[in-house]
N, C-alpha and C positions, 0 to 999 in steps of 0.2 A: 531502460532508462525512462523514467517519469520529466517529457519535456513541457509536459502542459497544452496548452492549445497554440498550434498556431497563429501566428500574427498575421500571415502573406501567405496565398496558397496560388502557386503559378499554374502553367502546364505543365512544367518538369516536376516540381518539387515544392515540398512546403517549408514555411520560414516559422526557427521558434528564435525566442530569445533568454538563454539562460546564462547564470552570473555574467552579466556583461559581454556575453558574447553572443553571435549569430551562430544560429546551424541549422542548416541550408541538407534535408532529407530529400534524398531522391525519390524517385516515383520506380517502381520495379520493371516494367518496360520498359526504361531507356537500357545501351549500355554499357558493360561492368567498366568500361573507360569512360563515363560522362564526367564522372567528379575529379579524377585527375588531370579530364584536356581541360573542364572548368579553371581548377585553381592554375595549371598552369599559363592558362592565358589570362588568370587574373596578376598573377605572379609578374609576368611580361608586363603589365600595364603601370604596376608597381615601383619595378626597375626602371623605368621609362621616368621617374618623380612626377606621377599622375596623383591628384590627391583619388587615392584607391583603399578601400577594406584591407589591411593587411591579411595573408590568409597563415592563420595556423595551423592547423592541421586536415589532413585528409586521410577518411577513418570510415568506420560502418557503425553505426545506430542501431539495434535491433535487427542485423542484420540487413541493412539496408544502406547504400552508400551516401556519405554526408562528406559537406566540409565543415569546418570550423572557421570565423573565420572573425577578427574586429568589428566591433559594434561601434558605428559612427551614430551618434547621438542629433538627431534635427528628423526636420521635417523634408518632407521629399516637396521639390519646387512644385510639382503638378499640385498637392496638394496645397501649397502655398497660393499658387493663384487660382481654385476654386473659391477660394474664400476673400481671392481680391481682384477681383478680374480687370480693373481701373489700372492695374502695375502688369497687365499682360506682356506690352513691348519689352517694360522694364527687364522682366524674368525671361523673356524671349532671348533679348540682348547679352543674357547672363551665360543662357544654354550655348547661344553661337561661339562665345568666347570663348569658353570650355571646351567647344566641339572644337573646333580650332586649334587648342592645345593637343586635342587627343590627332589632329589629323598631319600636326610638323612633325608627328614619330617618321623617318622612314625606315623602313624593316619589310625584312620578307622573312623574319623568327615564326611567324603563324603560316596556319593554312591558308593557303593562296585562296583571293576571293571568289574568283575564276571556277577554282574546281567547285568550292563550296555552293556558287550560283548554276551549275553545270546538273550535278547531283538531284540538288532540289528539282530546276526545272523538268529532268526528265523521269523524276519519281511523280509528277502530276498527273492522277490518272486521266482529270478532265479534257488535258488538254490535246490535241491530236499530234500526230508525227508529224504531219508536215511543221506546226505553227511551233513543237520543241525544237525540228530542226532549225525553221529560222532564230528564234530566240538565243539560241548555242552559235550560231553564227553570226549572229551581232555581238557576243560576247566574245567571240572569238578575235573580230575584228579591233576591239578596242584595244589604244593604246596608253599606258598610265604609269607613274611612278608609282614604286609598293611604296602607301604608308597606311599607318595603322589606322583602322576603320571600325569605330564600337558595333556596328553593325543591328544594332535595339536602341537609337539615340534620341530619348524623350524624355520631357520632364520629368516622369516620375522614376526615372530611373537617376535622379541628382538630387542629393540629400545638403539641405543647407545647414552647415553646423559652426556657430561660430564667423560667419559670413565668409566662413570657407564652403565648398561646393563639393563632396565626394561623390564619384562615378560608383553604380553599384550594375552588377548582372553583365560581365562581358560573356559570357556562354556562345555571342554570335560573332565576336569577334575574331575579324580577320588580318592577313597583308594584302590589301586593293588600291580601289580608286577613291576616292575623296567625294568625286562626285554620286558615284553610286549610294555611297551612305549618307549623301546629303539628301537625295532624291527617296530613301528608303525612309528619312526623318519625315520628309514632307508628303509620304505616301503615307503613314500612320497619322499623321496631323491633319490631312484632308478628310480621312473617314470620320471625324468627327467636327472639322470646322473648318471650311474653306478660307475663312480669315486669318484662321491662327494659322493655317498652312502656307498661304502667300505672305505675311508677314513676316512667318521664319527662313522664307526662302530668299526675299526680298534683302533682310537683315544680314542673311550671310554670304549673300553674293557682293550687297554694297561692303563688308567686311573684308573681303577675301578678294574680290576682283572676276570671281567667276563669273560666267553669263548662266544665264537660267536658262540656254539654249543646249549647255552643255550637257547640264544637268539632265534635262530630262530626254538626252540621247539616251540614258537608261532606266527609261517607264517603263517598256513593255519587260526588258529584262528582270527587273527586282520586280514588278506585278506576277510574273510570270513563277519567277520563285516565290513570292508570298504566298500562293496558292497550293504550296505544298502546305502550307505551317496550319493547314486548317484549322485555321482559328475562330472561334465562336462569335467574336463579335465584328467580322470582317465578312464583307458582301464579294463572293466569287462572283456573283456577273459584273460590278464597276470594276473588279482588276480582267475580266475577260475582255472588257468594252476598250481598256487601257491595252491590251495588248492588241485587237483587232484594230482600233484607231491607227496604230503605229506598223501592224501587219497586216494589211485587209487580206479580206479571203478571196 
């Protein structure tokens, strides 16, 4: 199948878009289960009356596993305030309210978030046994209602269409804590701007009624998982520095 060139190429998978739809090619490494716990935890986000990509189908491409899935038509909010940085709170304010809808789901329909932070942490080969073991025992320790947590919660992952907002990429979506994936939003937003990171934090605690004290009882936890996702444009020594702060040696 001649899909043309992609539009979006992630770590997992590239993004084309043909007759009006997306399709979302896996990468051969992940697997042969990535595209069906994909759509179905997209599926879940759907029934929940999230505005979500409808997903149609779940299929192989050239032998490679893909979904199909609704093409929501806008621009992704990230992209929207690169080009107007003057409306940052504005669109800040927009993401909180959304995240908010996504966090009164409560459900324990997904993989518990617990095991999913448990897994990562102790696949990190950096870190030592003792500092996974404390890490798995703060996570052990906490206590939280399941609700649903996007678990990748950033602007560029919300497509403004129609001055409707659709959620795209649940792949890390879990049943957890609320705080966790707040602190996980604001652990992506500090490696690039500690402004936009305390102003998202700020926005959605005066929103919600959390304290920011809550929140970041799970830094060194979600650091500690990030550090498996080795990712190209994230610095392992400020999430090491973030979990020593919180675990000295």
């Amino acid at each position: 199948m001649d899909l043309g060139t992609p539009f979006a190429i992630g770590n997992t998978a590239e993004i084309y878009l043909l007759e009006n739809k997306i399709i979302k090619i896996f990468k051969d490494h992940l697997p042969n289960t990535e595209s069906s716990n994909e759509a179905n935890k997209q599926r879940f986000a759907y029934s929940c009356g999230l505005f979500v990509p409808r997903i149609l189908d779940v299929t192989e491409v050239d032998g490679k596993q893909a979904i199909v899935m609704e093409y929501i038509e806008g621009d992704t909010i990230g992209d929207l305030l690169v080009n107007n940085m003057e409306k940052l709170e504005y669109y800040i304010s927009i993401s909180v309210d959304i995240q908010q809808k996504i966090h009164s789901v409560v459900t324990n329909s997904l993989e518990p978030m617990a095991k999913k932070l448990q897994r990562q942490i102790e696949s990190v080969p950096i870190l030592d046994e003792r500092h996974k073991s404390i890490l798995i025992h703060k996570l052990n320790l906490m206590t939280y209602e399941q609700r649903l947590c996007h678990g990748d919660f950033h602007l560029f992952n919300l497509i403004m269409s129609d001055k409707m907002v659709a959620i795209i990429d649940w792949v890390d979506s879990s049943s957890g804590d609320i705080r966790a994936d707040v602190y996980r939003t604001y652990l992506l937003y500090y490696q690039y701007s500690m402004d936009l990171a305390d102003m998202y934090l700020r926005l959605y605690c005066e929103k919600s009624g959390l304290l920011q004290e809550e929140v970041f009882q799970w830094a060194p936890i979600i650091a500690g998982a990030r550090l498996s996702e080795n990712v190209s444009s994230e610095n392992a020594v400020r999430l090491l520095n973030i979990i020593h702060h919180y675990c000295p040696q």
